[in-house]
mmCIF file of the C-alpha atoms, coordinates in Angstrom:
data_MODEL
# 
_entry.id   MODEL 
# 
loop_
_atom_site.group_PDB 
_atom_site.id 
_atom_site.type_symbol 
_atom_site.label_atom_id 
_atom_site.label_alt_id 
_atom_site.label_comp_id 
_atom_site.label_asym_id 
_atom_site.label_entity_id 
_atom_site.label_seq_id 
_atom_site.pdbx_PDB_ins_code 
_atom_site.Cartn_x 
_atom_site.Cartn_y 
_atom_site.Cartn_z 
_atom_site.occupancy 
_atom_site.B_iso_or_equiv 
_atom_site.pdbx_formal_charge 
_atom_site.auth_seq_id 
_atom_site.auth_comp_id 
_atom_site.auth_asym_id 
_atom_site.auth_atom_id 
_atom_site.pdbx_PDB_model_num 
ATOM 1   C CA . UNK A 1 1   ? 100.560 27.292  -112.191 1.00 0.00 ? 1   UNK A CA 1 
ATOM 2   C CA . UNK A 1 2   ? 100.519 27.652  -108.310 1.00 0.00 ? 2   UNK A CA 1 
ATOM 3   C CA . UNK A 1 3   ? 97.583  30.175  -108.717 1.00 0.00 ? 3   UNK A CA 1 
ATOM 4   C CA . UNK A 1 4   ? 95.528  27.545  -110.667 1.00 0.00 ? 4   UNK A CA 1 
ATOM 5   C CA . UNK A 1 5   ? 96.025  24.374  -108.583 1.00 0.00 ? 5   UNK A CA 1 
ATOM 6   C CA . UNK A 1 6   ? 94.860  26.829  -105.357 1.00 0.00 ? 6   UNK A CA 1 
ATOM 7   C CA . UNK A 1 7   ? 91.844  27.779  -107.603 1.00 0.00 ? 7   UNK A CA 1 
ATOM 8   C CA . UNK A 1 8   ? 91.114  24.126  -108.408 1.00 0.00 ? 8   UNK A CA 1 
ATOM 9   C CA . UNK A 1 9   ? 91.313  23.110  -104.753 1.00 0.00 ? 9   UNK A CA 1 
ATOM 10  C CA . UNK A 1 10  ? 89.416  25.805  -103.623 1.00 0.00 ? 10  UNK A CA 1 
ATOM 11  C CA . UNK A 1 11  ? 86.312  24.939  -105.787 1.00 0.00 ? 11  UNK A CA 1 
ATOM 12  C CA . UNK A 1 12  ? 86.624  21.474  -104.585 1.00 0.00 ? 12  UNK A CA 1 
ATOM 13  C CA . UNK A 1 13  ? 83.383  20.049  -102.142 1.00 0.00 ? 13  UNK A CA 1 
ATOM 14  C CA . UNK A 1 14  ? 85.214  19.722  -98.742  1.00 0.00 ? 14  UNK A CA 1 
ATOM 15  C CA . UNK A 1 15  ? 85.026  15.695  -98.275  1.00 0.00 ? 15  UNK A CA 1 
ATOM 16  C CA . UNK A 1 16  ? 87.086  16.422  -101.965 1.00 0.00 ? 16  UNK A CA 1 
ATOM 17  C CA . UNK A 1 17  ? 89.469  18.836  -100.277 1.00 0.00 ? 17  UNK A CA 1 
ATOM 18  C CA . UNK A 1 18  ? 89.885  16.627  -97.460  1.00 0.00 ? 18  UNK A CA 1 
ATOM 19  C CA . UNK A 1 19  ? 90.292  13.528  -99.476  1.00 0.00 ? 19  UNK A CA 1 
ATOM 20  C CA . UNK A 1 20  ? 93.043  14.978  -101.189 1.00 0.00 ? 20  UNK A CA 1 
ATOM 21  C CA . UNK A 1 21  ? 94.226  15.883  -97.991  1.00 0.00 ? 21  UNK A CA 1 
ATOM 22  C CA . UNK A 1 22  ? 94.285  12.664  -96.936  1.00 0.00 ? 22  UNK A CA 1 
ATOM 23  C CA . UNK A 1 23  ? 95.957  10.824  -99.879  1.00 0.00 ? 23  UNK A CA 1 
ATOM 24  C CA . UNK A 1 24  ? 99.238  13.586  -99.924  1.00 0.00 ? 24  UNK A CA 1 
ATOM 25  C CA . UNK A 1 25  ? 99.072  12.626  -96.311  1.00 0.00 ? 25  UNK A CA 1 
ATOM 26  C CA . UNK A 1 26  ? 99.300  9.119   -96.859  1.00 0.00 ? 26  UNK A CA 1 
ATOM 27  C CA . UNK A 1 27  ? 101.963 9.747   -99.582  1.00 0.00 ? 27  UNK A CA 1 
ATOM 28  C CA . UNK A 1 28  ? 104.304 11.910  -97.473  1.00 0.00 ? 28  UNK A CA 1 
ATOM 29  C CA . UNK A 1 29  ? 103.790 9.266   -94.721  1.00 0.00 ? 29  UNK A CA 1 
ATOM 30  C CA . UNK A 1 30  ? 105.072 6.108   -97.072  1.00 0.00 ? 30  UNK A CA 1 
ATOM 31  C CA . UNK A 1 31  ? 107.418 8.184   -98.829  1.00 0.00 ? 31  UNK A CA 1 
ATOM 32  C CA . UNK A 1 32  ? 108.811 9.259   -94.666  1.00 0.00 ? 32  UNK A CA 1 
ATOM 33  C CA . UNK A 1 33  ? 109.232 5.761   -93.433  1.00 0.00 ? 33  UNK A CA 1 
ATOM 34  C CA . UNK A 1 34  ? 111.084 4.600   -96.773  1.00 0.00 ? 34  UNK A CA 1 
ATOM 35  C CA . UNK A 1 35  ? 113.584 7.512   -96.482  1.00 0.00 ? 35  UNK A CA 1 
ATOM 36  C CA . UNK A 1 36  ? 114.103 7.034   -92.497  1.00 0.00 ? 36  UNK A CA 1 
ATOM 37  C CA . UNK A 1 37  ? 114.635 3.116   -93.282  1.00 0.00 ? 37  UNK A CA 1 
ATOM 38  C CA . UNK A 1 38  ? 117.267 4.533   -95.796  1.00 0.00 ? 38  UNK A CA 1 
ATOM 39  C CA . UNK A 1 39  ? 118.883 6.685   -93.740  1.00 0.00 ? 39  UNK A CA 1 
ATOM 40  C CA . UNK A 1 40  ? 119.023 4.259   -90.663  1.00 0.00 ? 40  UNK A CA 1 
ATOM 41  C CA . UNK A 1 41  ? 120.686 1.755   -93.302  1.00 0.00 ? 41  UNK A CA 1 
ATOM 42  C CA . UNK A 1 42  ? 123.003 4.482   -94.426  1.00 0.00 ? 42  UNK A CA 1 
ATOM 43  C CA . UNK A 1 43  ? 124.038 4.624   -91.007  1.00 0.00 ? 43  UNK A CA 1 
ATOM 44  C CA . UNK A 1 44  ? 124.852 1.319   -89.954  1.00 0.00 ? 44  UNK A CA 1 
ATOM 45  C CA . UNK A 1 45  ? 126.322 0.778   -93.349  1.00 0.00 ? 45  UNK A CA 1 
ATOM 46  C CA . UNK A 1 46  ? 128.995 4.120   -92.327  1.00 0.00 ? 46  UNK A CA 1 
ATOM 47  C CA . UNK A 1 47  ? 129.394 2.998   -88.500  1.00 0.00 ? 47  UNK A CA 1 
ATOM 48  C CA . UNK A 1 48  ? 130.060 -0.832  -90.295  1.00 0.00 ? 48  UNK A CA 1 
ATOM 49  C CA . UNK A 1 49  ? 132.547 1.111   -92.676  1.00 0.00 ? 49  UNK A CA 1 
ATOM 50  C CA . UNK A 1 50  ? 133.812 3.348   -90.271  1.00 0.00 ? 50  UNK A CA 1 
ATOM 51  C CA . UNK A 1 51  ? 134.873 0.171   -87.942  1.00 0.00 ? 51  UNK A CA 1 
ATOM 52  C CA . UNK A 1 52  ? 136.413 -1.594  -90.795  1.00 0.00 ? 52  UNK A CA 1 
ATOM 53  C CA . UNK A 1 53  ? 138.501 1.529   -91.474  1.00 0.00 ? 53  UNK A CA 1 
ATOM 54  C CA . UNK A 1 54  ? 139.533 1.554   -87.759  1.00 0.00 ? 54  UNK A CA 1 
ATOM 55  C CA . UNK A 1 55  ? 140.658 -1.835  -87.623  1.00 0.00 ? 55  UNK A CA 1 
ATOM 56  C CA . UNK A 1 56  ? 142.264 -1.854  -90.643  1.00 0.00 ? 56  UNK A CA 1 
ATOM 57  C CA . UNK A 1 57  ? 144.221 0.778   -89.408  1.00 0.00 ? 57  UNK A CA 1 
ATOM 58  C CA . UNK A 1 58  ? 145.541 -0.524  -86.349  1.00 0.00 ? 58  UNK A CA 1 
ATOM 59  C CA . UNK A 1 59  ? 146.831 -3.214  -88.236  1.00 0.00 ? 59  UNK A CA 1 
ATOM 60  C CA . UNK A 1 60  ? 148.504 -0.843  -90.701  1.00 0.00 ? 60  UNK A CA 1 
ATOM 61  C CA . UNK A 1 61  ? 149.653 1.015   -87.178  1.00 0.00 ? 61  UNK A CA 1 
ATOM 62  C CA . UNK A 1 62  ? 151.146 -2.291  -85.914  1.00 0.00 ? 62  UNK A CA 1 
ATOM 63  C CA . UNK A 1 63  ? 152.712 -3.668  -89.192  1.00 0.00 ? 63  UNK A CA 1 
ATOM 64  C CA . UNK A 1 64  ? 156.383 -3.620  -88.154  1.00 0.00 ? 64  UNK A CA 1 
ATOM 65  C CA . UNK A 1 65  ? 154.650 -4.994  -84.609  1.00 0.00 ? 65  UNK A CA 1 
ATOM 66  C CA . UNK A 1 66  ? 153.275 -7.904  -86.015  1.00 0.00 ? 66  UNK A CA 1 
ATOM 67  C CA . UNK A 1 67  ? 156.043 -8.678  -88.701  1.00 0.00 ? 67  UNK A CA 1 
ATOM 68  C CA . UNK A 1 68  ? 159.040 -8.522  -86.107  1.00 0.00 ? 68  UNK A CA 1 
ATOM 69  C CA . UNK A 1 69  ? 156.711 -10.898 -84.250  1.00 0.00 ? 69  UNK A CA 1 
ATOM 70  C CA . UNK A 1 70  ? 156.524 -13.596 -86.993  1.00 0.00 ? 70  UNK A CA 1 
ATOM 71  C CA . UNK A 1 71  ? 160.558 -13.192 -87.724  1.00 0.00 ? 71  UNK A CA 1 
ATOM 72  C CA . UNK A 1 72  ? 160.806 -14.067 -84.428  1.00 0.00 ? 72  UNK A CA 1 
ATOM 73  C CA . UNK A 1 73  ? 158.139 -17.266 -84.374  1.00 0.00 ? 73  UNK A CA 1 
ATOM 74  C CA . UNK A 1 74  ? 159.547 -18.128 -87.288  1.00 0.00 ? 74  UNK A CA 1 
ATOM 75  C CA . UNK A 1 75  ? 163.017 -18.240 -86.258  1.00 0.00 ? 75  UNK A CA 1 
ATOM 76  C CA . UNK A 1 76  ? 161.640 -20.305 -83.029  1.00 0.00 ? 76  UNK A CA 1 
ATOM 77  C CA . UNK A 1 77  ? 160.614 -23.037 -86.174  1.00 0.00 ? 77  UNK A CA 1 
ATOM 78  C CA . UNK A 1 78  ? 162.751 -25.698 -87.422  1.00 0.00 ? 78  UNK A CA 1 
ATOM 79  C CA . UNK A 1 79  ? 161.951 -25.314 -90.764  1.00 0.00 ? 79  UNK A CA 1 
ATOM 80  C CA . UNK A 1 80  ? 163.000 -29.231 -91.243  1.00 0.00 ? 80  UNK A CA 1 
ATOM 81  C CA . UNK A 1 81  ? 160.003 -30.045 -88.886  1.00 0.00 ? 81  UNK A CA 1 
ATOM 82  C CA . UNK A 1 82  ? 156.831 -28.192 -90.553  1.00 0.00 ? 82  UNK A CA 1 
ATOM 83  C CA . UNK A 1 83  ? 155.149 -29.912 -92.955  1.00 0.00 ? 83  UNK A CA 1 
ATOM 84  C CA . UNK A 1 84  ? 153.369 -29.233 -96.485  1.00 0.00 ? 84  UNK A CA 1 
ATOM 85  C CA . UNK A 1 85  ? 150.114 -30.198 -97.637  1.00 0.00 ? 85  UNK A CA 1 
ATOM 86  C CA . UNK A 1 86  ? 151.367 -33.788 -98.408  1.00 0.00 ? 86  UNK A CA 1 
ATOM 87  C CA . UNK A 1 87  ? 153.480 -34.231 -95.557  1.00 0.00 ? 87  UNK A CA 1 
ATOM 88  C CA . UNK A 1 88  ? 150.181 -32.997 -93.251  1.00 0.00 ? 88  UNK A CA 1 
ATOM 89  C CA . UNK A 1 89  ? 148.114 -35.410 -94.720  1.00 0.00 ? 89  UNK A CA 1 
ATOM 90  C CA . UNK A 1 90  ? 150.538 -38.491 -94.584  1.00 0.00 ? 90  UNK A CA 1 
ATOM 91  C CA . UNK A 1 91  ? 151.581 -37.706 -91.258  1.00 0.00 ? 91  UNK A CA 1 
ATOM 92  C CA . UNK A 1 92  ? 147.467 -37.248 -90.199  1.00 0.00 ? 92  UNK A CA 1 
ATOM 93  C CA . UNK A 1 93  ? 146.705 -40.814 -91.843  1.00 0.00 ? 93  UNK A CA 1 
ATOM 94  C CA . UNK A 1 94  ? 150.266 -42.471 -90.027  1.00 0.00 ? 94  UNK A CA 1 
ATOM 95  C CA . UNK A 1 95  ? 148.805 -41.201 -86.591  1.00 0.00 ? 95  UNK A CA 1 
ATOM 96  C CA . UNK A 1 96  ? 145.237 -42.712 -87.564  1.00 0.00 ? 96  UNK A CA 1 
ATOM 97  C CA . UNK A 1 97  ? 146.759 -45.885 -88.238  1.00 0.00 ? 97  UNK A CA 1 
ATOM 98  C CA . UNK A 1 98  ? 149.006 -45.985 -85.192  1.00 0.00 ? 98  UNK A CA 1 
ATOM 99  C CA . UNK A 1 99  ? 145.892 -45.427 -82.813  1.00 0.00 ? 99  UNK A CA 1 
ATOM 100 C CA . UNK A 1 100 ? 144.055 -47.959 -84.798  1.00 0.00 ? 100 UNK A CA 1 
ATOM 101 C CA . UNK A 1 101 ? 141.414 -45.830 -86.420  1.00 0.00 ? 101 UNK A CA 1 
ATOM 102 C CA . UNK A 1 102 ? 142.158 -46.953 -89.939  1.00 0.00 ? 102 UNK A CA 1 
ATOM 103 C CA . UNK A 1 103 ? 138.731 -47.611 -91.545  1.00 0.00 ? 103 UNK A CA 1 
ATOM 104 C CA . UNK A 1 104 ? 137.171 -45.558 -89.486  1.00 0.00 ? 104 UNK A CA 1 
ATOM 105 C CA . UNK A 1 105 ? 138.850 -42.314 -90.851  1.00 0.00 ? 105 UNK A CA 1 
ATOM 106 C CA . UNK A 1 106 ? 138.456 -40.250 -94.236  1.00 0.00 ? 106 UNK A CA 1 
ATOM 107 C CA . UNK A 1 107 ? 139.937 -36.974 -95.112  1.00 0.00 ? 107 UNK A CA 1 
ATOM 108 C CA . UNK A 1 108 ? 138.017 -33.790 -97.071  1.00 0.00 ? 108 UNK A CA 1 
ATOM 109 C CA . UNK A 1 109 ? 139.682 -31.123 -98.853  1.00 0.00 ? 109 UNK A CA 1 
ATOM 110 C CA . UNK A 1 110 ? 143.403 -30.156 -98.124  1.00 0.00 ? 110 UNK A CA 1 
ATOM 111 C CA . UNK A 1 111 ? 143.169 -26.256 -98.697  1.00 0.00 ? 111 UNK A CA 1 
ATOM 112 C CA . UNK A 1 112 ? 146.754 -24.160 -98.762  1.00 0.00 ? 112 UNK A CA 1 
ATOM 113 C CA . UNK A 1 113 ? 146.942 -21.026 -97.635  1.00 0.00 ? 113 UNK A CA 1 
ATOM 114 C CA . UNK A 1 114 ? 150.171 -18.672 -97.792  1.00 0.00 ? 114 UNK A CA 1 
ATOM 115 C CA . UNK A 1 115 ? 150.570 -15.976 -95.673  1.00 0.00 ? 115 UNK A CA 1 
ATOM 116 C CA . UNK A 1 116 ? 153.548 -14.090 -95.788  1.00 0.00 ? 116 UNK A CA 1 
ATOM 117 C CA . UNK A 1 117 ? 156.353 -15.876 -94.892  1.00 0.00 ? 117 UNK A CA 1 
ATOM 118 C CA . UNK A 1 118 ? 154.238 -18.997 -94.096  1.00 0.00 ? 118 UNK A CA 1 
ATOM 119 C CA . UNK A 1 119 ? 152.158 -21.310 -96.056  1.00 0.00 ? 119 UNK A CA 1 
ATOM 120 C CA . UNK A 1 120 ? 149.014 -22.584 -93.750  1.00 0.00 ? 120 UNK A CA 1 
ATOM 121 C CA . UNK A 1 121 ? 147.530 -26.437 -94.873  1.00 0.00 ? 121 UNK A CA 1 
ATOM 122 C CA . UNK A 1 122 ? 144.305 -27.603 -93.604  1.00 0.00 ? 122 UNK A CA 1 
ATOM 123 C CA . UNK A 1 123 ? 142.404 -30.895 -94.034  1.00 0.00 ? 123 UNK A CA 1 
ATOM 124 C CA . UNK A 1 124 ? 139.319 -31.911 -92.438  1.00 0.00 ? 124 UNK A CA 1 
ATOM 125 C CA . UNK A 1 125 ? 139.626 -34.904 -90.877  1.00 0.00 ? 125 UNK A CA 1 
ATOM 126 C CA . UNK A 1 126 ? 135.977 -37.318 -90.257  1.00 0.00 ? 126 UNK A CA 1 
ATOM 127 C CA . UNK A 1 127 ? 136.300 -40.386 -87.797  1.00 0.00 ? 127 UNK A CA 1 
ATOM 128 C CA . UNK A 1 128 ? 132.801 -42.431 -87.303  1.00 0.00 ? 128 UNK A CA 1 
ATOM 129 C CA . UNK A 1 129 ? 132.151 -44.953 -84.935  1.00 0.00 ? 129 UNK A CA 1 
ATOM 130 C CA . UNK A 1 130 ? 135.533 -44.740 -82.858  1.00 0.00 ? 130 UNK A CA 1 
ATOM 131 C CA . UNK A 1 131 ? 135.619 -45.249 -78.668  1.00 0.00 ? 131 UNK A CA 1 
ATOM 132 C CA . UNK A 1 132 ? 137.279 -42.157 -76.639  1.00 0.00 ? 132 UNK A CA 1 
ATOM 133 C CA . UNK A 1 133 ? 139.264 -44.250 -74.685  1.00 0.00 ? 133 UNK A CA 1 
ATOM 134 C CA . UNK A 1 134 ? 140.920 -47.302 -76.821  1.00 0.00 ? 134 UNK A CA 1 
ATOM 135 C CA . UNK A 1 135 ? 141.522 -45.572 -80.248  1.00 0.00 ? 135 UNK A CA 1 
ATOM 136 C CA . UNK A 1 136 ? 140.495 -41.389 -80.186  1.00 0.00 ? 136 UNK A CA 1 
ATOM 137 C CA . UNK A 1 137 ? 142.809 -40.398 -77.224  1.00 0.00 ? 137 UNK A CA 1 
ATOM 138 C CA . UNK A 1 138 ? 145.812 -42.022 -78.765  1.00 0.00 ? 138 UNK A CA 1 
ATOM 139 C CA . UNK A 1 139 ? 145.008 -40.214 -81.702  1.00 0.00 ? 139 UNK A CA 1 
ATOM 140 C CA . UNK A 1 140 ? 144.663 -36.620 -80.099  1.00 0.00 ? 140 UNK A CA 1 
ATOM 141 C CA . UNK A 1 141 ? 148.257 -37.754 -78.271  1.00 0.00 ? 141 UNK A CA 1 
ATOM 142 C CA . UNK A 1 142 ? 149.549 -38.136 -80.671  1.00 0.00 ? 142 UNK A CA 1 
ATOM 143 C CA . UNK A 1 143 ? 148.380 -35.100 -82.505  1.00 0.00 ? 143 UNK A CA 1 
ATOM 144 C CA . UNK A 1 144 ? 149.623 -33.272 -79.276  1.00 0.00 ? 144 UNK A CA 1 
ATOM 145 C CA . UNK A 1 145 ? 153.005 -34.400 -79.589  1.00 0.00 ? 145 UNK A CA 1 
ATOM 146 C CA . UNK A 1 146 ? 153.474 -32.810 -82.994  1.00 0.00 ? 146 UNK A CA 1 
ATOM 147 C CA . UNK A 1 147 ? 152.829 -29.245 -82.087  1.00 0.00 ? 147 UNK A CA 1 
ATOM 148 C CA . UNK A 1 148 ? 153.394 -26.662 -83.052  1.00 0.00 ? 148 UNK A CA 1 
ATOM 149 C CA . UNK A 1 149 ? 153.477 -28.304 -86.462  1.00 0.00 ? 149 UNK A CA 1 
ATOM 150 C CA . UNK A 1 150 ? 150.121 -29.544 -86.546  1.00 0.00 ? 150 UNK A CA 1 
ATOM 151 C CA . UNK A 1 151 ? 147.139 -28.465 -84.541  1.00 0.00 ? 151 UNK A CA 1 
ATOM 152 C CA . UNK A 1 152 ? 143.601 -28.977 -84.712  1.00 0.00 ? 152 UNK A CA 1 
ATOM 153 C CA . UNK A 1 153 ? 141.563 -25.554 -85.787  1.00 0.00 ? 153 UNK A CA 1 
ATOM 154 C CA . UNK A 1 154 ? 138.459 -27.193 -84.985  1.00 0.00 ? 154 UNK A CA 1 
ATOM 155 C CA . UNK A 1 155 ? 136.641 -29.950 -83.613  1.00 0.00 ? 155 UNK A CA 1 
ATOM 156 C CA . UNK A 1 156 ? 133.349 -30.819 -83.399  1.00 0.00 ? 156 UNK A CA 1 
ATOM 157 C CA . UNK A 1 157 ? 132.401 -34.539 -81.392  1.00 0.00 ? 157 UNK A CA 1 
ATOM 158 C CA . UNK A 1 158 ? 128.766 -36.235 -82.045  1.00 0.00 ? 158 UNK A CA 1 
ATOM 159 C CA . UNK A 1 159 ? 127.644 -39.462 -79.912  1.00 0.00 ? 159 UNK A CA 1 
ATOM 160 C CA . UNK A 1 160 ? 125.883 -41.744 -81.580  1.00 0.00 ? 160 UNK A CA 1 
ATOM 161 C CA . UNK A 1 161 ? 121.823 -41.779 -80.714  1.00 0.00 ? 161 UNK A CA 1 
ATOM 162 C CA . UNK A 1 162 ? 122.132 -45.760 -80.382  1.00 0.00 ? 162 UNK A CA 1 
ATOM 163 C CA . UNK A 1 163 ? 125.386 -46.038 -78.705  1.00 0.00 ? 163 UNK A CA 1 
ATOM 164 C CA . UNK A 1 164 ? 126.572 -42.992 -76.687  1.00 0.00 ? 164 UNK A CA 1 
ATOM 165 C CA . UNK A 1 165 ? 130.245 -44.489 -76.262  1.00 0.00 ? 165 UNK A CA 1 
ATOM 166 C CA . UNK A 1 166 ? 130.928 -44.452 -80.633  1.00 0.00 ? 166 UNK A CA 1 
ATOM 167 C CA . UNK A 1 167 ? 131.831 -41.034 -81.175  1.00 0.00 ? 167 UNK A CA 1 
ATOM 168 C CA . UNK A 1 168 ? 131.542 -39.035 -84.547  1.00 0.00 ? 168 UNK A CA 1 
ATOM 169 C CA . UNK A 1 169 ? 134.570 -36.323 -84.581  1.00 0.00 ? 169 UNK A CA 1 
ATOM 170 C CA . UNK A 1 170 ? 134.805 -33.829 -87.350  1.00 0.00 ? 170 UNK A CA 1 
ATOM 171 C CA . UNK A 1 171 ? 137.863 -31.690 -87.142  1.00 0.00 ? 171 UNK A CA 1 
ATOM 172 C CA . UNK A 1 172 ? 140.181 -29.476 -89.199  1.00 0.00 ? 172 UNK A CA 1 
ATOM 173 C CA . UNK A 1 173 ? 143.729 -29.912 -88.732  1.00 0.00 ? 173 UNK A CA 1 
ATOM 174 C CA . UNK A 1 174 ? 146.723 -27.323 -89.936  1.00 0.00 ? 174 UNK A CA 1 
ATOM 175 C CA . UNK A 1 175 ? 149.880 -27.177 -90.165  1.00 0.00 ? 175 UNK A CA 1 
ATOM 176 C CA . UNK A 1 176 ? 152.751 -24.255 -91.081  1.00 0.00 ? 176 UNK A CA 1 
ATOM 177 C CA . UNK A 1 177 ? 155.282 -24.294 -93.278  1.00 0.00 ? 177 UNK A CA 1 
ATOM 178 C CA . UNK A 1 178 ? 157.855 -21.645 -93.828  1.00 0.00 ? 178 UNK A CA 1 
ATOM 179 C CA . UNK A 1 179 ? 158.096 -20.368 -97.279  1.00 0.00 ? 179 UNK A CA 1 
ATOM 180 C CA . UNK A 1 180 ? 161.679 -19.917 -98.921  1.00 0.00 ? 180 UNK A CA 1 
# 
C-alpha cells in the first residue's frame, strides 16, 4: 500500500506534488492548533481541579478546627435570642416601622439555609425613596443593636438621578438560629 501511494506521488507534475504538499500541511496545521487548544484546556481544567482538591482538603484537615469553633460560637448564643425565618422577617418589618419607613419598604424571598448546627435565614430587604438622615440611619441602628442575630450580608445604596438626598437601598439581611 505504502509502495503504491509513493508510486502515485512520484508520477505526480510537481505544482501536483507540491499542492498536496501544501493541503497535508494545512491539515496538520488545523488539526495542531485544535489539539494545543485541547491540551491548554486540559490543563487549566487539572490546575482548576487540582485547587479544588487542595482546598477541599484543608477543610477536611481542619474539620475538628472548625467544628470546636462553632461549639464554642454557639455556646456564646442565647439560643432564646436568634430568630427563624418568621421571627427575621417580623422583627425586619417592626424596625422599618419604628424608623418610619413603612411604605417605603418591601421584602423578596426569605431563603433558609441549615448548616450544621445552625439554620441561616435571609430576606432581601428594598427601601425606595427614603432620606439617610431622618428615617435610614434609625433603621441601620437599629439593625445594629440586634447583632449578632441579624446582620446585613449585603447592601447596595442608589441616589436618585432627580433627587440625590432619596436613597434606593437593596440589602440582604440574615439571621442564625441554632438547630435542636
Amino acid at each position: 500500500m505504502i509502495r503504491t501511494l509513493r508510486a502515485w506521488f512520484l508520477g505526480r507534475a510537481l505544482r501536483e506534488k507540491l499542492l498536496l504538499l501544501t493541503f497535508i500541511g494545512i491539515g496538520l496545521l488545523w488539526w495542531g492548533t485544535a489539539f494545543a487548544r485541547r491540551a491548554a484546556q486540559f490543563n487549566r481544567e487539572q490546575r482548576m481541579t487540582t485547587s479544588r482538591l487542595n482546598e477541599q482538603e484543608m477543610w477536611i484537615q481542619n474539620r475538628g478546627f472548625i467544628e470546636e469553633n462553632a461549639q464554642k460560637t454557639a455556646a456564646r448564643l442565647d439560643p432564646a435570642k436568634t430568630l427563624n425565618a418568621n421571627q427575621l422577617a417580623a422583627a425586619i418589618a417592626q424596625l422599618s416601622s419604628e424608623a418610619g419607613l413603612g411604605a417605603n419598604a418591601s421584602s423578596g424571598g426569605l431563603n433558609t439555609q441549615v448548616i450544621g448546627q445552625f439554620a441561616m435565614h435571609s430576606l432581601v430587604y428594598t427601601i425606595r425613596n427614603v432620606d439617610w438622615e431622618k428615617s435610614l440611619r434609625r433603621f441601620y441602628v437599629g439593625l445594629q443593636q440586634r447583632a449578632p442575630y441579624i446582620a446585613i450580608e449585603q447592601f447596595a445604596v442608589q441616589a436618585a438621578p432627580n433627587n440625590p438626598s432619596q436613597l434606593t437601598v437593596q440589602m440582604r439581611v440574615v439571621s442564625f438560629e441554632i438547630v435542636k
